[in-house]
RODO-2510 file (C-alpha; in nm, 4 decimals, decimal comma):
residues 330
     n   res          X          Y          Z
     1     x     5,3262    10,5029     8,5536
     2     x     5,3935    10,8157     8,7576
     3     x     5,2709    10,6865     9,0638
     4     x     5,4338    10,3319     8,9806
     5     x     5,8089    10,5264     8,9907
     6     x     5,7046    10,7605     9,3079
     7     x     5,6378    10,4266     9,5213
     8     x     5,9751    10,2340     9,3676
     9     x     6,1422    10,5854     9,4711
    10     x     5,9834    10,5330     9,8364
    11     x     6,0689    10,2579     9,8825
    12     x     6,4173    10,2300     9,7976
    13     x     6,4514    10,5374    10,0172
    14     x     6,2695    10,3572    10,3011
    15     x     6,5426    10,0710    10,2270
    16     x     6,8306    10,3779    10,2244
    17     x     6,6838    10,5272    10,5598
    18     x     6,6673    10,1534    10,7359
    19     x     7,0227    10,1070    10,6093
    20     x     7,1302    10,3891    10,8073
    21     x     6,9679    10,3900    11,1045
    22     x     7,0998    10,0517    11,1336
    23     x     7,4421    10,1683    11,0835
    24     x     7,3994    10,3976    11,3275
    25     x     7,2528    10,2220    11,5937
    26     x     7,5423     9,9682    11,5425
    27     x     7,7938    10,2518    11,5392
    28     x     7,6541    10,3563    11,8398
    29     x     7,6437    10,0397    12,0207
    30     x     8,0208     9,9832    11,9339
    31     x     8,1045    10,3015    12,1202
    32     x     7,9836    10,2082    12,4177
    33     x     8,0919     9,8532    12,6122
    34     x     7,8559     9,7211    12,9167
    35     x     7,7735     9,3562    13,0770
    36     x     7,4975     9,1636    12,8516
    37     x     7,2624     9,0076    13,1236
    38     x     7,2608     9,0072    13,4834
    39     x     7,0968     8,7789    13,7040
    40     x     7,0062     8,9781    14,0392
    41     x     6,7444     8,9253    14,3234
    42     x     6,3836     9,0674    14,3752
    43     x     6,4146     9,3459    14,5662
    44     x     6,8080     9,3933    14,5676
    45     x     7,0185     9,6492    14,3542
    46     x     7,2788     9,6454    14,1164
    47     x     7,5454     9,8515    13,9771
    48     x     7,6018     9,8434    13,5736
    49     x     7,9354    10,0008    13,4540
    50     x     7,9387    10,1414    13,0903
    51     x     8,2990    10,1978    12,9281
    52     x     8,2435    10,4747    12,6574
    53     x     8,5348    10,5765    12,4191
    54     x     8,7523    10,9156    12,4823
    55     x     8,5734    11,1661    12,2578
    56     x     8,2462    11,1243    12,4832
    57     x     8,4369    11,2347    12,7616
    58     x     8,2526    11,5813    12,8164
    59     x     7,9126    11,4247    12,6829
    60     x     7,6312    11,3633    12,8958
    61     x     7,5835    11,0322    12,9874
    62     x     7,2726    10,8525    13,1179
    63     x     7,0483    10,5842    13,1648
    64     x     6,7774    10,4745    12,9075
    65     x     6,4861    10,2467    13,0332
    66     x     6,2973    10,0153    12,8038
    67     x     6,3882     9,6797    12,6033
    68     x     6,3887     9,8420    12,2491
    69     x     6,6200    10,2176    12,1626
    70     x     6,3632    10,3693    11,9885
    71     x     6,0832    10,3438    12,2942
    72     x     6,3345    10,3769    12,5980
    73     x     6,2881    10,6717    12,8045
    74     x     6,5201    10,8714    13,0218
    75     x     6,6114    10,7285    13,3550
    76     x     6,8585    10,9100    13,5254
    77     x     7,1521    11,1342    13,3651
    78     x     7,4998    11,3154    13,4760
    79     x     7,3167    11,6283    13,4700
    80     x     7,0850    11,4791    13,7265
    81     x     7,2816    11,2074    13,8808
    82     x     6,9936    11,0375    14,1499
    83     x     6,6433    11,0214    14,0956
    84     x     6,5164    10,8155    14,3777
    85     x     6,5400    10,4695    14,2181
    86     x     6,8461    10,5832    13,9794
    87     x     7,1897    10,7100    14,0269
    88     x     7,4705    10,7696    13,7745
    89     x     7,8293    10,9060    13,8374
    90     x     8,1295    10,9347    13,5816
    91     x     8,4542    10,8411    13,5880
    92     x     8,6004    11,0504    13,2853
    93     x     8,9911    10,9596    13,3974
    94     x     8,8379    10,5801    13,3731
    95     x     8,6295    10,6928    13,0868
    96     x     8,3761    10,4579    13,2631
    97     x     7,9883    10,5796    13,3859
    98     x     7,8484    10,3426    13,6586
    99     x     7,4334    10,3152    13,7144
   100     x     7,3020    10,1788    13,9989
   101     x     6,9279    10,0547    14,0208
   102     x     6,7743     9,9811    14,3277
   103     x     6,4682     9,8067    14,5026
   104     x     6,4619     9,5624    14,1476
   105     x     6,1297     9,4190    14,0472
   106     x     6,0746     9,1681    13,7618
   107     x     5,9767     9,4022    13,5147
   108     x     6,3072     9,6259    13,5405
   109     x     6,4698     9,4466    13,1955
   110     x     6,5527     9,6170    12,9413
   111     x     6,7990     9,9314    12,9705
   112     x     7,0441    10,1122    12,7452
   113     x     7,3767    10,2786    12,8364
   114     x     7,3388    10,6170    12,6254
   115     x     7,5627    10,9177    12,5562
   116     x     7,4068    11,2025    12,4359
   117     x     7,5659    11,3599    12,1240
   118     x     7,5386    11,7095    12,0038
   119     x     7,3762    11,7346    11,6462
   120     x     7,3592    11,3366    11,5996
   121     x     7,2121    11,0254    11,7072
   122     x     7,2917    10,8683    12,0351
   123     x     7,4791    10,6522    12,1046
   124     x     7,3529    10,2930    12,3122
   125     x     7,4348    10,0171    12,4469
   126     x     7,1456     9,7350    12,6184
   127     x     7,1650     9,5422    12,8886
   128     x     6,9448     9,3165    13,0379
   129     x     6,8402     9,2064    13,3769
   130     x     6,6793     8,9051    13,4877
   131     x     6,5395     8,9680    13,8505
   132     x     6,4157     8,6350    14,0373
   133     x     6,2989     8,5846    14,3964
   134     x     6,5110     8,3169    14,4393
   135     x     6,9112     8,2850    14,4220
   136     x     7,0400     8,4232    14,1525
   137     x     7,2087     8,1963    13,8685
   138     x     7,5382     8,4301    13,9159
   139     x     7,6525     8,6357    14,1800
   140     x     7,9314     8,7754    14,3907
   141     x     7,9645     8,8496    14,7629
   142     x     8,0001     9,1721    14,7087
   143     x     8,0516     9,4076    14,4149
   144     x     8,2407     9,6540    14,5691
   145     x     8,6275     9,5464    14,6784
   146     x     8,9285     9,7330    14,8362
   147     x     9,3041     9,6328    14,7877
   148     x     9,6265     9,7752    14,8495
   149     x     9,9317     9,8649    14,6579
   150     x    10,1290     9,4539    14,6683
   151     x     9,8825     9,3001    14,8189
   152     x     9,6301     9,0242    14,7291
   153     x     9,2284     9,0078    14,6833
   154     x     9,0186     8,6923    14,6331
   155     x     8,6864     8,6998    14,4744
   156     x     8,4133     8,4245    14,5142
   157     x     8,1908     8,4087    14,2086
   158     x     7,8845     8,1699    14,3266
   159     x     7,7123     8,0082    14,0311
   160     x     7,4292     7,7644    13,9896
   161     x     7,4799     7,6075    13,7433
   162     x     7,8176     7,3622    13,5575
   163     x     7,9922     7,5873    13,2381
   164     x     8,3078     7,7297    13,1729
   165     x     8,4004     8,0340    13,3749
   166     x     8,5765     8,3564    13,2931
   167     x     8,7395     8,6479    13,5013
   168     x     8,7223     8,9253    13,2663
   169     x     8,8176     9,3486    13,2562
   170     x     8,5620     9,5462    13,0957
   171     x     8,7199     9,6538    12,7579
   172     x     9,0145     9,4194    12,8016
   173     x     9,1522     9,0088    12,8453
   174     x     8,9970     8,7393    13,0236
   175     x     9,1960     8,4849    13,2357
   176     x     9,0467     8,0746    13,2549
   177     x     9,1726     7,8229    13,4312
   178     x     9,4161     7,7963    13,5665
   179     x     9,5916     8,1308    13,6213
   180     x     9,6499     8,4244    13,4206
   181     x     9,7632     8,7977    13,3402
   182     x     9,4959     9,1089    13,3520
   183     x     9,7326     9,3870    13,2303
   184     x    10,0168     9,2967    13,4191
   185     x     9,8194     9,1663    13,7670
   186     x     9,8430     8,7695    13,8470
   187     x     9,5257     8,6247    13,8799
   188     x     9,4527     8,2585    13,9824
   189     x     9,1520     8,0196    13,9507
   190     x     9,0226     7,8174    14,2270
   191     x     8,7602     7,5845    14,1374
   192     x     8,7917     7,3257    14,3981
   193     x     8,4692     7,4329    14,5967
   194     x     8,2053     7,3395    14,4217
   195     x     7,9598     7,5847    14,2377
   196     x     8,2159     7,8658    14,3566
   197     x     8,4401     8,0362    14,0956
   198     x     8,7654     8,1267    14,3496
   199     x     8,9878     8,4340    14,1611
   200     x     9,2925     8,5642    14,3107
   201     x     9,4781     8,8735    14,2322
   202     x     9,7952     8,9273    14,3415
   203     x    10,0438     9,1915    14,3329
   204     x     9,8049     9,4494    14,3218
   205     x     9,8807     9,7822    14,1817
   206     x     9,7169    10,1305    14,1164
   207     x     9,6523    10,0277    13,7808
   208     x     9,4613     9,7179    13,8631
   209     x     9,1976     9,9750    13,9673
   210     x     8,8660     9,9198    13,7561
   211     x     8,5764     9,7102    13,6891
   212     x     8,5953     9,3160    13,6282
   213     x     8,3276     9,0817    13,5464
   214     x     8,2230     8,7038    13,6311
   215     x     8,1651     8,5390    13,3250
   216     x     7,9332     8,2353    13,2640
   217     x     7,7738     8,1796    12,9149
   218     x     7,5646     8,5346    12,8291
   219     x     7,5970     8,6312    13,2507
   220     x     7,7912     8,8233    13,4075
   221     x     7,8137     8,9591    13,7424
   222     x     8,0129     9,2711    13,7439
   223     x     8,2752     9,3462    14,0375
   224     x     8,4848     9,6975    14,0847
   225     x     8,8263     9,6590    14,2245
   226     x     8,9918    10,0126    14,4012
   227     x     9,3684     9,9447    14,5112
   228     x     9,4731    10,2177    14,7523
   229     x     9,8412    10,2955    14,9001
   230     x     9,9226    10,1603    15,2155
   231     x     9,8566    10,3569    15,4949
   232     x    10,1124    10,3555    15,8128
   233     x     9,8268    10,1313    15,9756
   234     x     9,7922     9,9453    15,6835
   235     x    10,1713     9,8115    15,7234
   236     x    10,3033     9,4668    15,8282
   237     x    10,2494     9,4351    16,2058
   238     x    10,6237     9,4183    16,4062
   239     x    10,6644     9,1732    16,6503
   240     x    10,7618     9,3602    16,9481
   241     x    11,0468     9,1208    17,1374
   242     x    11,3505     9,1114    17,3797
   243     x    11,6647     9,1930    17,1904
   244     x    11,8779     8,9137    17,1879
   245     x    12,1497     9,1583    17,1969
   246     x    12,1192     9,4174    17,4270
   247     x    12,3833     9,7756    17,4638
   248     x    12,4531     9,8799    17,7792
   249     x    12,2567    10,1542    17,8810
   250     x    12,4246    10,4428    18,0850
   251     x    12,1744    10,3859    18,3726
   252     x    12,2934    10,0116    18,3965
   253     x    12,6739    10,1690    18,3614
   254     x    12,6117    10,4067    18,6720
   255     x    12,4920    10,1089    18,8490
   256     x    12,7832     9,8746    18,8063
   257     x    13,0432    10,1503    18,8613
   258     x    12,8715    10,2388    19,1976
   259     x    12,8660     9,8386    19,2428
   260     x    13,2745     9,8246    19,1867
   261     x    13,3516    10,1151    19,3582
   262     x    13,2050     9,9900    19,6894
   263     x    13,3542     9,6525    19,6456
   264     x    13,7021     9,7964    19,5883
   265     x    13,6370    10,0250    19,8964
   266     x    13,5405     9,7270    20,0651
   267     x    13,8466     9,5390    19,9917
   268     x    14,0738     9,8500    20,0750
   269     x    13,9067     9,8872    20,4108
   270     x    13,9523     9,4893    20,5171
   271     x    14,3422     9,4686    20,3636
   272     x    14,3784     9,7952    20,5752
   273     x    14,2316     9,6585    20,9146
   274     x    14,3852     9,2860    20,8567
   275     x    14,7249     9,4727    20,7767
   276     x    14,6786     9,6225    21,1191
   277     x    14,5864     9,3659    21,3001
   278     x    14,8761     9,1297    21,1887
   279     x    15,0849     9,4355    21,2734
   280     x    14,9868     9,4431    21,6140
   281     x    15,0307     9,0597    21,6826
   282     x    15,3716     9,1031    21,5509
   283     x    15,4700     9,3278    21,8612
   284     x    15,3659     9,0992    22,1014
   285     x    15,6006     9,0299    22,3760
   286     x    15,9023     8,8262    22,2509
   287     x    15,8960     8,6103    22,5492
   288     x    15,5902     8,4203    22,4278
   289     x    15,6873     8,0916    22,2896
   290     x    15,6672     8,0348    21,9159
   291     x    15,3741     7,7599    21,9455
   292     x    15,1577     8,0564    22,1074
   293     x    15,2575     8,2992    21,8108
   294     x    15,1677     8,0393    21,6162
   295     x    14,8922     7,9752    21,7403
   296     x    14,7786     8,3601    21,7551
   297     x    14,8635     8,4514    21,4153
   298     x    14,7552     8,1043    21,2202
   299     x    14,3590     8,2760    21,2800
   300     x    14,5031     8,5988    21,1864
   301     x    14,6439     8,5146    20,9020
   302     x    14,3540     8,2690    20,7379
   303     x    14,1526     8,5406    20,8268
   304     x    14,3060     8,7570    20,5719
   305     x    14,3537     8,5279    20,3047
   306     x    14,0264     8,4231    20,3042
   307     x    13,8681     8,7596    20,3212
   308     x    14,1414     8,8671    20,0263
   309     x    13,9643     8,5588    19,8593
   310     x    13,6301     8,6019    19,9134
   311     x    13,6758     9,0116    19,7461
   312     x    13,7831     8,8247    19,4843
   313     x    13,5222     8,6101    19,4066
   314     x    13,3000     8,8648    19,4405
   315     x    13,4736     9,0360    19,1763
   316     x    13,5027     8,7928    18,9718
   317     x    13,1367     8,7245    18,9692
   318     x    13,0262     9,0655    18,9041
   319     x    13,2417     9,0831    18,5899
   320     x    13,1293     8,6925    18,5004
   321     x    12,7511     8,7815    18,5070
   322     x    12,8593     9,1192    18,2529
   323     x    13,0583     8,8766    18,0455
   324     x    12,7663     8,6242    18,0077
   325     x    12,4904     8,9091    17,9394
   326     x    12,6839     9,0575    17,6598
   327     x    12,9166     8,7757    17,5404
   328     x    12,6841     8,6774    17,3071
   329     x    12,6774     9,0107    17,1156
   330     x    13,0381     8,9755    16,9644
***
């Protein structure tokens, strides 16, 4: 009878105990948010991003190797960020950790995203990756992308295989066909090339900083965005053309003023000497008859008009060519 009640009591405390370390483990899990599956080549690496909540912010975070929580075993952690294969950095203002696994083999799986906690269980999250010599069922061109501040990005997510398609942000909204908000950034679907998943995100902006995923079925293919200010290099080219409107510049000035003042000296000079010539013609002897002083001063006299003409035109062309340079600016 005794031993009857001692077993009952065992087990209902085995059934108490399985209780909570299921509770647990699923409180644990719920802390931390990561990609489900992965498809990645032999041999290639991969970068897993794990968004943990804000009280783990001064935890230790780090990587736990092996398809079941109770058998994983440490694989890198923030204490000890690379360890040949394994690297780990935190983002606490992001409250995001990101892994990276290199030279992948078919039996790298199972892993957990862990956060140590200080008198408690820890807290996981698993992930799984499914590492194939051939092409992978989903993956991006790259994983790491740069923006700037207004700008726009374009992401091609290549997949094998026909299914709906997602653009997601860890811990937040997804976008579908066609088009879309991410908190506040426009993003637009392109599906027109086959087995190519075409987003677009426009009007970038500091916030739109983060991690995003490609989503088909239980895949994803994660992708982190950094939007940077625009550099002076970084701005819109200028088209470097002739004014259509140009100011005089004192150096033309100086030149056009030297240009006048010798043509007015000019024409001075030539109304001075014709002057004196007709003067002189004038005093000829009276007894010449008046078809010879006709005939003397008729040269003399065309002679000055059409040099008094000919300053003129001058003149007037100089101040025509100004005219049509500069007309065009009023």
């Amino acid at each position: 009878m005794q031993l009857s009640l001692l077993l009952c009591s065992l087990s209902e405390m085995a059934v108490t105990l399985s209780f909570l370390l299921i509770f647990i483990i699923l409180k644990g899990i719920h802390s931390i948010t990561t990609v489900s599956k992965v498809s990645v080549k032999d041999g290639g690496s991969i970068s897993i991003p794990c968004l943990y909540e804000s009280k783990y912010i001064n935890n230790t975070k780090y990587l736990c190797k092996g398809y079941y929580w109770t058998y994983c075993s440490y694989a890198v952690k923030t204490n000890r960020p690379s360890s040949g294969k394994f690297s780990i950095s935190d983002d606490k203002i992001q409250r995001i950790f990101t892994v990276m696994i290199k030279d992948l083999k078919e039996r790298d799986r199972g892993y957990w995203c862990a956060v140590e906690i200080n008198n408690g269980y820890d807290a996981g999250k698993p992930f799984n990756l499914s590492v194939t010599r051939g092409t992978p069922s989903l993956y991006v061109d790259h994983q790491e992308i740069t923006g700037l501040i207004g700008d726009k990005i374009t992401i091609k997510c290549h997949h094998l295989y026909p299914g709906e398609m997602k653009w997601c942000r860890l811990g937040s909204s997804c976008v579908t066909e066609p088009s879309g908000l991410i908190d506040g950034t426009a993003v637009t679907i392109d599906r027109s090339v086959p087995n190519v998943f075409t987003v677009a995100m426009r009007g970038l902006r500091t916030e739109s900083s983060g991690w995003y995923l490609c989503v088909q079925g239980d895949l994803q293919m994660p992708v982190h965005l950094t939007v940077k200010e625009k550099s002076t290099s970084d701005q819109e080219p200028t088209l470097s053309l002739t004014p259509a409107c140009e100011v005089p510049t004192p150096s033309f000035l100086t030149s056009f003023t030297i240009r006048l003042s010798l043509l007015v000296l000019f024409v001075m000079v030539t109304s001075f000497i014709l002057f004196m010539v007709k003067k002189r013609n004038q005093t000829k002897e009276s007894s010449a008859t008046t078809l010879v002083k006709h005939a003397d001063s008729f040269p003399n006299k065309c002679l000055y008009q059409e040099g008094f003409l000919l300053c003129l035109l001058c003149i007037w062309n100089l101040f025509s060519s100004l005219i049509r340079r500069y007309s065009h600016c009023n």
